[in-house]
C-alpha positions as CSV (number, residue, x, y, z in Angstrom):
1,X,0.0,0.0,0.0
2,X,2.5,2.6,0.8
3,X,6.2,2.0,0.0
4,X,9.2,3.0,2.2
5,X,11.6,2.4,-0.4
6,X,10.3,0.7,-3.4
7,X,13.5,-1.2,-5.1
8,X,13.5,-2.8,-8.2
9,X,16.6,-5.0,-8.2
10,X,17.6,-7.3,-11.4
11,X,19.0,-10.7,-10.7
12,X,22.2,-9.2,-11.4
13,X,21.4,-6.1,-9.1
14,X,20.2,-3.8,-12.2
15,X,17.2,-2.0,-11.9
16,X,15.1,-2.4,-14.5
17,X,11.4,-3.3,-15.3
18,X,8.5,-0.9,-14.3
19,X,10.6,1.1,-12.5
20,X,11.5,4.9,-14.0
21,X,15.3,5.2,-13.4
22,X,17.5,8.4,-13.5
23,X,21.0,7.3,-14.1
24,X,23.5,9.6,-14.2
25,X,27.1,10.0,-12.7
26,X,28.1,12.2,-9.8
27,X,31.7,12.9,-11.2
28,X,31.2,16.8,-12.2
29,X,29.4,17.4,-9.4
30,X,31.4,20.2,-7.6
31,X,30.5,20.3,-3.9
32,X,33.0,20.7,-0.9
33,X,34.0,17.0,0.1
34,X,36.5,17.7,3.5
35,X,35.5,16.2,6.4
36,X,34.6,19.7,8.0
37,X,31.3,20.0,5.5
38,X,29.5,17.8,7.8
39,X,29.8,16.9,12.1
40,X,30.4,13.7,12.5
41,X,29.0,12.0,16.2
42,X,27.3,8.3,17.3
43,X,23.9,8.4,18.6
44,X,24.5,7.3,22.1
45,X,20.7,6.4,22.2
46,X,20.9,3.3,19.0
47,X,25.0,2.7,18.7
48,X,25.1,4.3,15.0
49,X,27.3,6.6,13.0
50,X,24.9,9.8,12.8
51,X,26.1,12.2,10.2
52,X,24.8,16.0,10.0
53,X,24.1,16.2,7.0
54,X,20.9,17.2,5.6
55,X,20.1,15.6,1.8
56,X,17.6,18.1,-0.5
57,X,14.6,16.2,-1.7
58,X,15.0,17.8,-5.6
59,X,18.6,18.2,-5.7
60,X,19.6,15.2,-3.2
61,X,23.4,15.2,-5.1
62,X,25.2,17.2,-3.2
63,X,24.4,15.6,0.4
64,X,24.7,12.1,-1.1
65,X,27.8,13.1,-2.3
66,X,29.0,13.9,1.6
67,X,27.5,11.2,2.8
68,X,29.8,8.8,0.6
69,X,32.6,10.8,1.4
70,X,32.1,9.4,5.2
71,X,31.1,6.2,4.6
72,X,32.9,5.2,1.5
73,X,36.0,7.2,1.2
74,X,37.7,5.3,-1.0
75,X,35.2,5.9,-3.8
76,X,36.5,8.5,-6.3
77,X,33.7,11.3,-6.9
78,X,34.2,10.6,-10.4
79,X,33.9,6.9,-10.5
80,X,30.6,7.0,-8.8
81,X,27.2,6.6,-9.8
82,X,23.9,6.7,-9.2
83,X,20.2,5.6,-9.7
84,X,17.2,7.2,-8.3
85,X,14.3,5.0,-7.7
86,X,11.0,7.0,-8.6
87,X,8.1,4.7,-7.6
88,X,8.1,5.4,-4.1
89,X,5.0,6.6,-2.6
90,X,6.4,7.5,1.0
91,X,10.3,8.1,0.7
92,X,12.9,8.6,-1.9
93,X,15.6,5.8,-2.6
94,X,18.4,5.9,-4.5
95,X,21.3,3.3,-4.9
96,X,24.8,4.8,-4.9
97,X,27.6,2.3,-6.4
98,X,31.1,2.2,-8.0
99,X,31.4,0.4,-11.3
100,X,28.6,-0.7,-13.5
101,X,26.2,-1.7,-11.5
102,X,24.4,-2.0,-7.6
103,X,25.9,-4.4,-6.1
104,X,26.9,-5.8,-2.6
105,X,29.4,-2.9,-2.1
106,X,26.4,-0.1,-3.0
107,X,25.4,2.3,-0.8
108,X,21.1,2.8,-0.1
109,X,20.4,6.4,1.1
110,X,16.7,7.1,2.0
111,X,15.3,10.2,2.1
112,X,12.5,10.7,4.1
113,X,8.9,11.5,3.3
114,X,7.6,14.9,4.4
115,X,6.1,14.8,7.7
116,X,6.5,11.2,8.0
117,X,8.3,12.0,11.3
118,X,4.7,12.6,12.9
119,X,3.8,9.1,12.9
120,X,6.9,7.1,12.4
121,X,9.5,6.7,15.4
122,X,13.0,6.9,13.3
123,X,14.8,6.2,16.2
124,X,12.3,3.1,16.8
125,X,13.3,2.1,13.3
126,X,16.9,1.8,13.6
127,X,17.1,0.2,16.8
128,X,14.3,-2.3,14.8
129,X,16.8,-2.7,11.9
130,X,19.7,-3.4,14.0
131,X,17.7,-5.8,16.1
132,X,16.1,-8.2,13.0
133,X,20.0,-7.5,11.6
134,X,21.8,-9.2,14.0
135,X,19.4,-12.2,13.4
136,X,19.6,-12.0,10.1
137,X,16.5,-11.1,8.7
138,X,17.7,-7.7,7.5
139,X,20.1,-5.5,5.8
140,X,22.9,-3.6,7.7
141,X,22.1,0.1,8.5
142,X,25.3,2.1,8.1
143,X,24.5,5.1,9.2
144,X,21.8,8.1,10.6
145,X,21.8,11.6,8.6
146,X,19.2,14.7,9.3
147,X,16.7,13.0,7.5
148,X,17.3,9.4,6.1
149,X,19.4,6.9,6.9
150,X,21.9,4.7,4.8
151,X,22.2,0.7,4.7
152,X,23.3,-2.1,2.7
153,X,22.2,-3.2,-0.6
154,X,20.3,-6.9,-0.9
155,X,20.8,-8.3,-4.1
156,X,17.5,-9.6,-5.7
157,X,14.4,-8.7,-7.6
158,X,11.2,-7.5,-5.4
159,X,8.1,-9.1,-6.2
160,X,4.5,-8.1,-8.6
161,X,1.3,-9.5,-7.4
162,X,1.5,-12.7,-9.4
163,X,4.5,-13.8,-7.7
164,X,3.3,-13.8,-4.5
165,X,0.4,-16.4,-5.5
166,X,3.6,-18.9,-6.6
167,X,3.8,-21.7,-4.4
168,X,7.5,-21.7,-4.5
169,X,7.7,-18.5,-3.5
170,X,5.2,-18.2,-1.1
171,X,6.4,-20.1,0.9
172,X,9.6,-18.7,1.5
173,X,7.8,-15.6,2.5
174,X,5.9,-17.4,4.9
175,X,8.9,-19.2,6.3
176,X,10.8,-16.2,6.4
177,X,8.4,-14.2,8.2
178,X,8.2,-17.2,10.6
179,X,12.0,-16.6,11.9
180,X,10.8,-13.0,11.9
181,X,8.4,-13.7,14.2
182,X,10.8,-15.8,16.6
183,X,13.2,-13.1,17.1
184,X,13.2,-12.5,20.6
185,X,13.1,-8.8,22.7
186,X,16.5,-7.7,24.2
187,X,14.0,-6.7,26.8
188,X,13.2,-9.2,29.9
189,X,9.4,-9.4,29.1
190,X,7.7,-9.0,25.4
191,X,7.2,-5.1,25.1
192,X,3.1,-4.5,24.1
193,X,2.0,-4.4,20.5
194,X,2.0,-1.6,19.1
195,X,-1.0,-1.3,17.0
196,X,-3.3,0.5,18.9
197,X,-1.0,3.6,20.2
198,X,0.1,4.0,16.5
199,X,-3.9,4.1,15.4
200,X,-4.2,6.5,17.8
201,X,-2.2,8.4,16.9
202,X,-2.7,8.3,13.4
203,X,-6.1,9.4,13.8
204,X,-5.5,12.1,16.6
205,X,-3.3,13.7,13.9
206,X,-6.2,13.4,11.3
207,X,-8.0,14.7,13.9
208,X,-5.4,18.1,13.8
209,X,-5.5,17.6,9.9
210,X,-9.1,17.8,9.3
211,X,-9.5,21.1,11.0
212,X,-7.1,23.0,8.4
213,X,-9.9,23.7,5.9
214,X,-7.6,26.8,4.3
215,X,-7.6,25.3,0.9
216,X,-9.4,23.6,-1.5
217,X,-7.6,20.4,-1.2
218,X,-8.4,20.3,2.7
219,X,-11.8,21.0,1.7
220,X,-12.2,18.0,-0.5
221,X,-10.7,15.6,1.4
222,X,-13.1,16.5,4.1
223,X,-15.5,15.3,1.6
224,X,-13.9,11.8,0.5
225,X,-13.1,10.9,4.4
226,X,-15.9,9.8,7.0
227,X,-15.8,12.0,10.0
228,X,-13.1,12.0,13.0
229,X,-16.5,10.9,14.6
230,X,-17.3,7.5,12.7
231,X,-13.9,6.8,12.1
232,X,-13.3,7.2,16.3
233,X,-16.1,4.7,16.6
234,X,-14.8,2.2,14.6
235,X,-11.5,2.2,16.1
236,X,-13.3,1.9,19.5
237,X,-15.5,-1.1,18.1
238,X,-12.1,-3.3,16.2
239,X,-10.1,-2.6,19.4
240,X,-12.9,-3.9,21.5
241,X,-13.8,-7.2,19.5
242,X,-10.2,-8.1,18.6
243,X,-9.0,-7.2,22.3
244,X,-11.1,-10.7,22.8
245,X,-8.6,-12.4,20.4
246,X,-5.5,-14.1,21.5
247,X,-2.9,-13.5,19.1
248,X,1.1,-13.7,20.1
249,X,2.9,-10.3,20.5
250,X,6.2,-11.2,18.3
251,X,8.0,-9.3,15.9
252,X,6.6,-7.7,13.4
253,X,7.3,-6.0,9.9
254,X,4.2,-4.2,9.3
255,X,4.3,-3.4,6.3
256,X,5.1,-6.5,4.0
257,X,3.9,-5.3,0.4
258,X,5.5,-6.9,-2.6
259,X,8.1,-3.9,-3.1
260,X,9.3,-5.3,0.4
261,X,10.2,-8.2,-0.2
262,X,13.4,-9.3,-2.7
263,X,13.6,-12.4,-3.9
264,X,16.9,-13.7,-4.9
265,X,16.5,-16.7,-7.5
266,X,20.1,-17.9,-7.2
267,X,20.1,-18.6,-3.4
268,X,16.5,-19.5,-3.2
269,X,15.8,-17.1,-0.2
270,X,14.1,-13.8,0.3
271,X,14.9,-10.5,2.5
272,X,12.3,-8.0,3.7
273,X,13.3,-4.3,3.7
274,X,12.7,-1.4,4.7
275,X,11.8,-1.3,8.3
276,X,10.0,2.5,9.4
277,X,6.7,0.5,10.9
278,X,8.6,-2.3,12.1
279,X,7.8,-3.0,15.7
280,X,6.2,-5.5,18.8
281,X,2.8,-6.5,17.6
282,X,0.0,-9.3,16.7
283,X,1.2,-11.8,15.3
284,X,-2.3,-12.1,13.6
285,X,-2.1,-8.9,12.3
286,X,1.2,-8.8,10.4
287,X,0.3,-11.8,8.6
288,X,-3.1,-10.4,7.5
289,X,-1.7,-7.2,6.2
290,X,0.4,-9.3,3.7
291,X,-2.5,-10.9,2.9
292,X,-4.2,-7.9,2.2
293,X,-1.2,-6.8,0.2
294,X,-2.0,-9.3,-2.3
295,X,-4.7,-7.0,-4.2
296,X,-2.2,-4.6,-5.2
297,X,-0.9,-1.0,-4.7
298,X,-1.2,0.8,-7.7
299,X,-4.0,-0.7,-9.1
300,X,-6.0,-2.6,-6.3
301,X,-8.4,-6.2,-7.1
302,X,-9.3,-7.7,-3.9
303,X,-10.4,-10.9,-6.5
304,X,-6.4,-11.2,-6.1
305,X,-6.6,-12.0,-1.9
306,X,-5.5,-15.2,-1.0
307,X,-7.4,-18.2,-1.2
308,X,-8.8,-20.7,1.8
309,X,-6.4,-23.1,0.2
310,X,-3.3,-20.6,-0.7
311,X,-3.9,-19.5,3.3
312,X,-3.7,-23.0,4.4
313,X,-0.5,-23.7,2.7
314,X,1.0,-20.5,3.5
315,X,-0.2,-20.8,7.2
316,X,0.9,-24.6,7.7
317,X,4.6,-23.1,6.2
318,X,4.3,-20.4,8.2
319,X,3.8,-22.3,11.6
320,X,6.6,-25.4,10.4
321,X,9.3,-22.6,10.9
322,X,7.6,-20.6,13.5
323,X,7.7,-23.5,15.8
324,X,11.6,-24.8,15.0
325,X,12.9,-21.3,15.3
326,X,10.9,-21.2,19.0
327,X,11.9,-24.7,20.0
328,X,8.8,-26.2,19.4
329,X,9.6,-29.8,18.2
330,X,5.6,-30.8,17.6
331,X,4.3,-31.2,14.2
332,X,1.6,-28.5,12.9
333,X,-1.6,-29.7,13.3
334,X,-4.7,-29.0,11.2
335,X,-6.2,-27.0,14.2
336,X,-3.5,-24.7,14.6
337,X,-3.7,-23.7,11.0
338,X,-7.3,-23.2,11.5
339,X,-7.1,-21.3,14.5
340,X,-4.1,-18.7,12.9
341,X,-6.5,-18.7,10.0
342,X,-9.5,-16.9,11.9
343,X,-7.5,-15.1,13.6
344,X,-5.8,-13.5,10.6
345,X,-9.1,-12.9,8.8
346,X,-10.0,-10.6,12.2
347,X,-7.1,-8.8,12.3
348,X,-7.4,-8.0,8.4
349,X,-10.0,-5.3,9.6
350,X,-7.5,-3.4,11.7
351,X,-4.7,-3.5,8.6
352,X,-7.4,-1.9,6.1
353,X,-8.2,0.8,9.4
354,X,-4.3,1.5,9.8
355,X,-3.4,2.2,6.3
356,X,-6.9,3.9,5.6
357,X,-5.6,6.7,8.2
358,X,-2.2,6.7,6.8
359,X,-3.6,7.5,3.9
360,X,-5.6,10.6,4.7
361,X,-2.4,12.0,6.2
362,X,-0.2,11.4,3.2
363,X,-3.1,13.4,1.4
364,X,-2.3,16.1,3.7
365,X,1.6,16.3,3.8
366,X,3.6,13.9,1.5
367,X,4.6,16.3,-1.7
368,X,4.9,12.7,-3.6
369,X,2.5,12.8,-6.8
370,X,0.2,10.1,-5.7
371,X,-3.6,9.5,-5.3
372,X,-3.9,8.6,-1.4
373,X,-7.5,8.8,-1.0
374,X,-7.9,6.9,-4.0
C-alpha cells in the first residue's frame, strides 16, 4: 500500500522493469567534500554513525555526495554513480555504487517522506533494523543523517502481485516471516504491541488535519473521508472485538507489500526491507496485512486476496518454521492452522483501518504525486 523504499533489483542487481530510473554520474558534481562540510557523532541512544548532514529532496546530489565521502571514502567522486528510484510513494531511494552496476558494495540512502516524522518513530526504526539485523533477517544500516538513513544493498528482484500467489515463492515468504516472528526482545518481558498507540495516533493527527480547511484540497478531502467521529467509533469497536482475540505479541514487519520483499533466484531465499513501521505487535495482524497486500498498490483487485487453500499452505509453512525457530519440536496440526487462519481474517479489519488513516495524512503532507484517497 504505501512503500518505504520501493526497489526494483535485477538478478544481477540492475534496476530495471517498471521502475523509472535516472542514471547519471556524480563525477562533475562540484561540492566541498572535506571532512569539515559535515559533524560527525554516534547516537548514544541506538549505537550508530549519525552524520549531520541534511540531503535536498529535488537536488539530493550534493548531500549524497558527503554522505559517501564518510562512509565510502575510497570511492572516487568521479567513479561513482547513481540511480534514483522513482516509484516510491512514502520516501525517496536511490542506490549509490562504484562500477557498473548496484551491487553488494552499493550504498542505499533514503530520504525521508515529508512529515513522516509525525507518525513514524526513526529512532524506533533503527534500533528495529539493528535488532532483525543481527538475526539475520535484515540488511545492515550504516549510518543516521538529518533525514534518512543509509544501509546495505540486498541483491535480488522485489516481487508483482502474481509472484506472491507462486507456491514456490510463497512459501519462503511465509517461512521467512516465521523466523521474523521468533526473534526475541532484548527486553526481559515482550514489550506490548503496538497497533493501537500508532492508530491512535494516526487518527488524533487526522484529527489536527481535518480542522485546516484553508484550501481547496483540505476541503475535499473533508469530503472523500468519514468523520473524525465515525472513524473514532470504529476504532473503539475493532479494538474492542479483537482485544477478545489471543494472538502472540512477536516481531513484526508491518508493512510486508510486494516492493518489500526481494527475492533472490540464485540462493532461493528472500529478505524484507525497509523497516520504518517495524515494531512488537500481533502476530495475527502482520500476517493479515500481507495478505491484504496481495490485491495490489497501484491498481487494487481484492479478487487477487489469497485463497482458503493458498492461506492453508502458506499458514501450515508459516507455523513449520515458526515452531523450529521457537523450540517447538511438535508437528503442525490442522487445528493450529485453522485457528491462525480466523484469527488472521479478524485482524485484516485493523490493517485496512491503519493504512486507511495513513492515507488521509499522506493526502495532507507527503509532496509525492500520488492519489492517497484513491
Amino acid at each position: 500500500m504505501r512503500q518505504s523504499a520501493l526497489q526494483e533489483h535485477q538478478k544481477q542487481g540492475i534496476i530495471k522493469g517498471n521502475l523509472t530510473c535516472k542514471n547519471f554520474q556524480l563525477g562533475q558534481i562540484k561540492t566541498e567534500m572535506s571532512t569539515a562540510a559535515a559533524t560527525v557523532f554516534r547516537r548514544h541512544d541506538v549505537g550508530l554513525l549519525h552524520l549531520d548532514i541534511f540531503v535536498e529532496e529535488d537536488e539530493p546530489s550534493s548531500g549524497v555526495m558527503k554522505l559517501l565521502k564518510s562512509l565510502r571514502p575510497q570511492w572516487k567522486p568521479e567513479d561513482i554513480g547513481m540511480k534514483v528510484f522513482t516509484e516510491g510513494i512514502t520516501n525517496q531511494l536511490m542506490c549509490c555504487y562504484v562500477g557498473s552496476r548496484c551491487d553488494s558494495g552499493a550504498v542505499l540512502v533514503r530520504i525521508y517522506g515529508q512529515k513522516t516524522e509525525l507518525f513514524v518513530d526513526r529512532d524506533r526504526e533503527v534500533e528495529m533494523f539493528q535488532l532483525l539485523h543481527e538475526h539475520g533477517c535484515g540488511p545492515q544500516i550504516f549510518c543516521s543523517f538529518q533525514n534518512g538513513i543509509c544501509y546495505e544493498f540486498v541483491q535480488g528482484i522485489t516481487l508483482d502481485e502474481s509472484a506472491l500467489r507462486q507456491p514456490a515463492v510463497y512459501r519462503l515468504i511465509a517461512a521467512e516471516m516465521g523466523r521474523l516472528h521468533a526473534i526475541k526482545s532484548r527486553m526481559s518481558s515482550v514489550p506490548a504491541p503496538v497497533l493501537w498507540t500508532k492508530i491512535s495516533r494516526l487518527l488524533q493527527l487526522v484529527k489536527e488535519s481535518l480542522k485546516d480547511t484553508s484550501t481547496q484540497q483540505r476541503r475535499a478531502l473533508l469530503q472523500e473521508v468519514p468523520s473524525v467521529h465515525i472513524l473514532s467509533c470504529e476504532m473503539e469497536e475493532l479494538k474492542q472485538h479483537l482485544g477478545h482475540v489471543d494472538s502472540l505479541t512477536v516481531v513484526c514487519h508491518n508493512d510486508l507489500l510486494t516492493k518489500n520483499i526481494i527475492y533472490n533466484h540464485n540462493q532461493g531465499c528472500v529478505k524484507f526491507i525497509d523497516y520504518e513501521y517495524a515494531d512488537f505487535n500481533y502476530q495475527a495482524y502482520d500476517i493479515a496485512n500481507h495478505f491484504n497486500e496481495f490485491a495490489g498498490v497501484m491498481e487494487v483487485d481484492y479478487r487477487l486476496y489469497p485463497s482458503w487453500e493458498l492461506q492453508k499452505d502458506w499458514l501450515f509453512t508459516y507455523l513449520e518454521t515458526f515452531k523450529r525457530c521457537t523450540g517447538l519440536v511438535d508437528p503442525v496440526t490442522e487445528h493450529e492452522v485453522q485457528e491462525l487462519y480466523i484469527k488472521v481474517c479478524k485482524f485484516s479489519q485493523a490493517s485496512h483501518f491503519n493504512w486507511g488513516l495513513w492515507a488521509i495524512l499522506q493526502a495532507t503532507y507527503s509532496t509525492i504525486n500520488f492519489d492517497f484517497v484513491k
